[in-house]
C-alpha positions in Angstrom: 266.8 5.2 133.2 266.7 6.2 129.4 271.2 6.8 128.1 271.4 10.2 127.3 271.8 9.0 123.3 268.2 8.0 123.3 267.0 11.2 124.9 268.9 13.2 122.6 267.3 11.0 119.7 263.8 11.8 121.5 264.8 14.9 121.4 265.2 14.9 117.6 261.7 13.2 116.7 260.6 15.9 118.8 258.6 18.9 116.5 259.4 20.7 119.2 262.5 21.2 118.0 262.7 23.8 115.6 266.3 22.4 114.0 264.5 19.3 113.3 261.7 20.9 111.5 263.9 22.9 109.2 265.6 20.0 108.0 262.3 17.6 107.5 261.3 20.7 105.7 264.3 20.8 103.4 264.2 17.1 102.8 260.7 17.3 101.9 261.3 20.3 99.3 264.5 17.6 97.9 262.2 14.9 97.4 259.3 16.6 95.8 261.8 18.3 93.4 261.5 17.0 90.1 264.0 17.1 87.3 261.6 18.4 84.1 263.3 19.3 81.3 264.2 23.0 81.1 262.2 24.8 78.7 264.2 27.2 75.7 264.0 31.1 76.1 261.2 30.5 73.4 258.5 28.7 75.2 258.8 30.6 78.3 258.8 33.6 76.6 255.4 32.0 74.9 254.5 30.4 78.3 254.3 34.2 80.3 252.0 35.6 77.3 249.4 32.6 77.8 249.3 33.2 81.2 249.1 36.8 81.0 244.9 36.8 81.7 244.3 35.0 84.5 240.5 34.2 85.0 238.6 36.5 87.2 236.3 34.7 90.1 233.1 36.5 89.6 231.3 38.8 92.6 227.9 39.8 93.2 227.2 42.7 94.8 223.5 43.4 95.9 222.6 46.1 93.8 224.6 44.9 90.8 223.4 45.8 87.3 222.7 43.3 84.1 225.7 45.2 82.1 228.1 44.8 84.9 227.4 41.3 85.4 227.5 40.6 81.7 231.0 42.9 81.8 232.5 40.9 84.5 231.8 37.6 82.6 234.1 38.0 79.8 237.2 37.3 82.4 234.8 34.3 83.4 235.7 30.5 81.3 233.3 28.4 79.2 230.3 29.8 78.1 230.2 33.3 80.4 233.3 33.8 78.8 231.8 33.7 75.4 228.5 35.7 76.5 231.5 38.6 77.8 232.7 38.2 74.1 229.2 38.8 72.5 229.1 41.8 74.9 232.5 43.4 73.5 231.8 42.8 70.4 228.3 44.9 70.7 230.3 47.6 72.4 232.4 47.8 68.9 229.9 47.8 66.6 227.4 50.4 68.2 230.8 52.7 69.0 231.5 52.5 65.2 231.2 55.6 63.8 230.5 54.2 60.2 227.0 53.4 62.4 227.0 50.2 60.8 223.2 48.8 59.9 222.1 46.0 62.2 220.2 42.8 61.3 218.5 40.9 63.9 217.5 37.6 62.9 215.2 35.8 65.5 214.1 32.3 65.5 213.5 29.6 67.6 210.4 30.3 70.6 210.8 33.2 71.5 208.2 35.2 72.3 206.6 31.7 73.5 209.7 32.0 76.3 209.1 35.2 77.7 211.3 37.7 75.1 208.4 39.7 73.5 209.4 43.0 75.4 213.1 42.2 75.3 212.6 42.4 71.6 210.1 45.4 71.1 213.3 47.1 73.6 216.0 46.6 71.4 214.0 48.0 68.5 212.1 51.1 70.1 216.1 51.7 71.8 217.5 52.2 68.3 220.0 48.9 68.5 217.8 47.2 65.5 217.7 48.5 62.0 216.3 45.4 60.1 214.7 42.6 61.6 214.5 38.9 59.6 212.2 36.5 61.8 210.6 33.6 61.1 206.8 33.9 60.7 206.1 32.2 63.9 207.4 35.0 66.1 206.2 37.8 64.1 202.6 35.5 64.3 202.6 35.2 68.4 203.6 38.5 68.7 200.3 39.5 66.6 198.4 37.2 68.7 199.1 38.9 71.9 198.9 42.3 70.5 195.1 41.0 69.7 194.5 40.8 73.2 196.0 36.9 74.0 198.1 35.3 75.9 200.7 32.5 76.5 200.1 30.6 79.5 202.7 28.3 81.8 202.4 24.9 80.7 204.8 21.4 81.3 206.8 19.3 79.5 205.1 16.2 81.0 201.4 17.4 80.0 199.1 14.9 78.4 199.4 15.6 74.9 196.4 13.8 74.3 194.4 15.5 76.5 195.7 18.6 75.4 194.4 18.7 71.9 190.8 17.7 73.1 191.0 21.0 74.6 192.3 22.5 71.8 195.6 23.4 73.4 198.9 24.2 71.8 202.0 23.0 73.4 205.1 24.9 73.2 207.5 22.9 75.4 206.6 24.3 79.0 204.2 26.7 77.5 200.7 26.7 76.1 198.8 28.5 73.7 194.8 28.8 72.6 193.9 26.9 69.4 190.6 28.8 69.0 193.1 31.9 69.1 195.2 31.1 66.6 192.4 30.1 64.6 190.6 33.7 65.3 194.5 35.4 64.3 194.9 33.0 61.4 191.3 34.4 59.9 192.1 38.0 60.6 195.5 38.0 59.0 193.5 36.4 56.0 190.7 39.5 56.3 193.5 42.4 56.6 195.0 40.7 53.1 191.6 41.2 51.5 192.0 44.9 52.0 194.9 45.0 49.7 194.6 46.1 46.2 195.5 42.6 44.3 199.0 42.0 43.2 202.6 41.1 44.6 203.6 42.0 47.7 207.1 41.6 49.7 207.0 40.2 53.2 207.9 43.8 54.3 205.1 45.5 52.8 202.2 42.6 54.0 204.2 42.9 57.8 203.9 47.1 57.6 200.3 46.6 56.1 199.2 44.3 59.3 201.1 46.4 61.7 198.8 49.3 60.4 195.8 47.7 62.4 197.1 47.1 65.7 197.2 49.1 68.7 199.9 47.5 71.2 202.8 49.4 72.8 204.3 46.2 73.5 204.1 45.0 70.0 207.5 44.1 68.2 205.6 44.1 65.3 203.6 47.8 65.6 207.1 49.3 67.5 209.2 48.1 64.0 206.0 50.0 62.1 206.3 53.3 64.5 210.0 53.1 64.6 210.8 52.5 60.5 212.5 48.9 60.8 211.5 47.2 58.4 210.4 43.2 58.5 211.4 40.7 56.2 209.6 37.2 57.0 211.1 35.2 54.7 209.8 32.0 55.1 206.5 33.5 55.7 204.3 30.5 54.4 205.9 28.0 56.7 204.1 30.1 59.7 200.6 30.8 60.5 200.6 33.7 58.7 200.6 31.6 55.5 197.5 29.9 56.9 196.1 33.3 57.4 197.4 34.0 53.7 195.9 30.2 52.4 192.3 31.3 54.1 192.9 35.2 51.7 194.0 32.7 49.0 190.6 30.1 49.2 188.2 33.0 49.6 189.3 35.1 46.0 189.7 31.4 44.4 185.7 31.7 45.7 184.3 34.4 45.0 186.8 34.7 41.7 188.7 37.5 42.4 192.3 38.1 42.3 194.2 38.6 45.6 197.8 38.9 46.8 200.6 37.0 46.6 203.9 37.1 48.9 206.6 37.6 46.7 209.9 35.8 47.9 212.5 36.7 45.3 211.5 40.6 46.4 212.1 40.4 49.7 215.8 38.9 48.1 215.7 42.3 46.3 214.8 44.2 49.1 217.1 43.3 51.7 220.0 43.0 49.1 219.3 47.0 48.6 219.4 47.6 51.7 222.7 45.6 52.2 224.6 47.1 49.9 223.7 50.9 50.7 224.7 50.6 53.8 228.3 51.7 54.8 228.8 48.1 56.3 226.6 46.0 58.4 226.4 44.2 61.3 224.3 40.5 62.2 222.4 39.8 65.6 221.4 35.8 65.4 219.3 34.7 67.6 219.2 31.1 67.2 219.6 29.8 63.5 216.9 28.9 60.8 216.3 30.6 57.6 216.2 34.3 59.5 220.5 33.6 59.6 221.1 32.4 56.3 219.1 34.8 54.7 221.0 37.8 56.4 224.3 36.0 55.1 222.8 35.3 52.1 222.0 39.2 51.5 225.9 39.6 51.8 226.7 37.2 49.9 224.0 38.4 46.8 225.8 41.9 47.0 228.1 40.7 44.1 225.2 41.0 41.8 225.4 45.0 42.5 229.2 44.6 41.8 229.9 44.5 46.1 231.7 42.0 47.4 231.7 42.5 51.3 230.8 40.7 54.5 229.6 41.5 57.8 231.9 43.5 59.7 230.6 42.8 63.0 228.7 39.3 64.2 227.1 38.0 67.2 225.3 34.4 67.6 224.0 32.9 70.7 222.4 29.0 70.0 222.6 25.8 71.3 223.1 24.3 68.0 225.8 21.6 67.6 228.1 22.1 65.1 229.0 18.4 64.5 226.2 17.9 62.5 227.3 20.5 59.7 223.9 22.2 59.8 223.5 25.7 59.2 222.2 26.7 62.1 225.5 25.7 63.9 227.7 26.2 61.3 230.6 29.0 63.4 230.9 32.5 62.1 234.3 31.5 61.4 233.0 29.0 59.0 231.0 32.0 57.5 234.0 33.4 56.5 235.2 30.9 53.9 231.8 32.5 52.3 232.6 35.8 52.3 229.9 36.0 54.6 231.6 37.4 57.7 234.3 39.6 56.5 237.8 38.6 57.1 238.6 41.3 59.9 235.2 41.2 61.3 234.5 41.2 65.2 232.3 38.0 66.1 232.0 36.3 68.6 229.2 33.1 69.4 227.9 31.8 72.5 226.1 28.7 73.2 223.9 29.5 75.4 219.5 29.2 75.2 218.1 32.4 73.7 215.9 32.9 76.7 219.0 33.1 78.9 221.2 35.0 76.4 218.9 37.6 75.0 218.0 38.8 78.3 221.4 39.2 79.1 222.8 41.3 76.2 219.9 43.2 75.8 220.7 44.0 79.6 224.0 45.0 78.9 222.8 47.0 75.5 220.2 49.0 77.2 222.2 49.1 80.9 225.5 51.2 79.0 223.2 53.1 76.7 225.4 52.1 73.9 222.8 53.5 71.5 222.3 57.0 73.0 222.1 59.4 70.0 222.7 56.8 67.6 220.7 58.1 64.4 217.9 55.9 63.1 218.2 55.0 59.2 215.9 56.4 57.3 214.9 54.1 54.0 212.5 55.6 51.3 210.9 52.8 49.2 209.1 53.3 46.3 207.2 50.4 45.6 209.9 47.7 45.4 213.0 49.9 45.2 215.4 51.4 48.1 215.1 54.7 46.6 216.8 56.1 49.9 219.0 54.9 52.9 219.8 57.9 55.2 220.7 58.8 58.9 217.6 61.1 60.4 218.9 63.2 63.9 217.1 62.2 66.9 215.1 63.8 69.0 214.7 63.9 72.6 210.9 63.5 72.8 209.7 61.3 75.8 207.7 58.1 75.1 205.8 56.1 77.1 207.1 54.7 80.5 209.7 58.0 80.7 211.3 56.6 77.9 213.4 58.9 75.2 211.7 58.1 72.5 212.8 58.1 68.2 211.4 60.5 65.8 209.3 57.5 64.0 207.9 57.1 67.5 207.5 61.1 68.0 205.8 61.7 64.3 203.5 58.5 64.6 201.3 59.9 67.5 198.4 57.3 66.9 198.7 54.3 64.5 198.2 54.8 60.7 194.9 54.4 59.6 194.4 52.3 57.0 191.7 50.6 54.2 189.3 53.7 53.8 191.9 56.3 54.3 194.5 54.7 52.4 192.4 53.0 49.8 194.0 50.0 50.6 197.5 50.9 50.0 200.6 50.5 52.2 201.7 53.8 53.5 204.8 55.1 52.4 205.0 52.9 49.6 203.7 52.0 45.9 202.2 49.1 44.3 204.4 47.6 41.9 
């Protein structure tokens, strides 16, 4: 028969016994105590202001909307955090009441991946004033306003195979050869309707979106809508093979034609820069679209302005170990005086097809450009005679949409070549 010590130390072990359970608890909390060293006043004052944000676990909700999911990521980490960022920073700019003029720069395959209408959006909303693009977006976006398509494709296709058919690959996207061909010849036949001489990029883009007919265009809804296009790299695209054909036929038939004049679109956007109140840069991607908006800044000093952006978004997937441009931060802009030194930025690095979509959502979802005036710019010939704020109207376009006076005025497209003998409307030869 067990002593009555041993029961009582059965007892003890027992967890039935709630004394014993307090004190394993209390020995447990003294041996996981450690000893750190105490911080000063200082550094837990510092400590409570770092932790005064804690992140915010994301929910979904069935009928959620684009601009609340984009709102809620800004209390998100990593790159949500950053997309958040972009967001607020678009919600500054377009609540500005300077109305600050916005440059979109777009690069990189975009209407390949899908964005064409995202694009055409932001411009027929109001949210774009200027758009710089490389010629390759401003080309497939002519393409499928002349009645083509992009088709899905795959990384792993026979390359080989491919160009026997006389198929482009764009990643996981394909394009028609013979179609580009056709669109390189056209853009070639609209430049022979010009009267021969120097033209900026903007004038040759408002010239071509004279002949086409597509809602959906980026290209026409700039055109309709009075944003001007600045392509300045325009050779390195088809459209400088469409130019080259222009080129080989008046070499020919020995006649002068047109030539793109670089240095003026310098001019052009530069005027446009430095008449505006302040400004604001979209990039989407890198390339020469983004250092040619910064550039515009930075060229102000010849007009006696020295003045950066004062509001900046990026989203790219650029590295910025490698120094490039592309990547370079917009906090690295600032040692340039391109971004100014109390700007708003913010950069995310995250694929254009993911990100546009997203911030475009959250544009267009708050309205953030409801009854924001559209600028107004009166060129004649090569000069910015006039930047100026028109009123908008509530006229409905197409799909129930409000639409802009430029939209509202336009009707039907401009007619062009016979009617215009040739010249761009709105605008002088030089």
């Amino acid at each position: 028969m067990p002593s009555p010590k041993s029961r009582l130390r059965s007892r003890s072990r027992s967890p039935r016994n709630p004394r014993a359970r307090s004190g394993s608890a209390q020995l447990a909390r003294k041996k996981n105590t450690v000893d750190y060293t105490p911080l000063t006043p200082a550094l837990r004052a510092r400590k409570r202001q770092l932790f005064a944000q804690p992140v915010r676990q994301l929910a979904i909700t069935p009928n959620m909307r684009v601009a609340d999911l984009v709102a809620g990521m800004a209390d998100m980490s990593i790159q949500a955090r950053n997309i958040g960022r972009c967001a607020q920073v678009l919600s500054a700019l377009y609540a500005d009441p300077r109305r600050p003029t916005v440059l979109l720069g777009l690069a990189g395959p975009l209407v390949a991946a899908g964005l064409r209408r995202v694009i055409r959006d932001l411009v027929a909303s109001g949210a774009v004033d200027v758009v710089v693009s490389t010629g390759a977006i401003l080309y497939q976006d002519i393409y499928q306003a002349r009645g083509f398509r992009h088709y899905k494709g795959s990384p792993q296709a026979d390359d080989a195979l491919l160009r026997k058919m006389r198929i482009d690959r764009i990643y996981d996207t394909y394009v028609d050869e013979e179609r580009f061909w056709k669109t390189d010849g056209w853009l070639g036949l609209v430049a022979d309707e010009l009267p021969a001489g120097n033209y900026s990029s903007r004038q040759y883009m408002d010239f071509v979106a004279d002949h086409l007919d597509d809602d959906e265009s980026i290209v026409a809804t700039c055109r309709r809508c009075g944003v001007p296009m600045f392509v300045p790299a325009i050779n390195d695209s088809s459209i400088g093979i469409g130019l080259t054909s222009h080129r080989l036929r008046c070499l020919k038939d020995g006649r002068a034609g047109i030539a793109i004049d670089s240095i003026q679109d310098n001019h052009e956007l530069t005027q446009v820069v430095v008449k505006s109140p302040c400004t604001a840069a979209i990039y989407v991607a890198g390339g020469v679209p983004k250092n040619y908006i910064n550039d515009s800044v930075v060229m102000g000093y010849l007009y006696g302005l020295e003045r950066g952006h004062d509001y900046a978004i990026q989203v790219t997937t650029a590295v910025t170990a490698d120094g490039g441009l592309s990547s370079s931060t917009l906090r690295e802009a600032q040692s340039w005086g391109k971004i100014d030194a109390q700007a708003r930025f913010a950069m995310a690095w995250v694929e254009p097809s993911v990100s546009l979509p997203l911030l475009a959502g959250y544009v267009l979802g708050e309205r953030l450009t409801a009854g924001r005036p559209r600028l107004k710019l009166e060129w004649k010939g090569f000069e910015l005679k006039r930047l100026s704020r028109e009123t908008r109207t509530t006229t409905r376009g197409p799909r129930g949409q409000k639409a802009s006076p430029a939209r509202a005025a336009s009707g039907r497209r401009a007619s062009v070549s016979k009617r215009s003998g040739g010249k761009i409307p709105g605008s002088a030869r030089p």
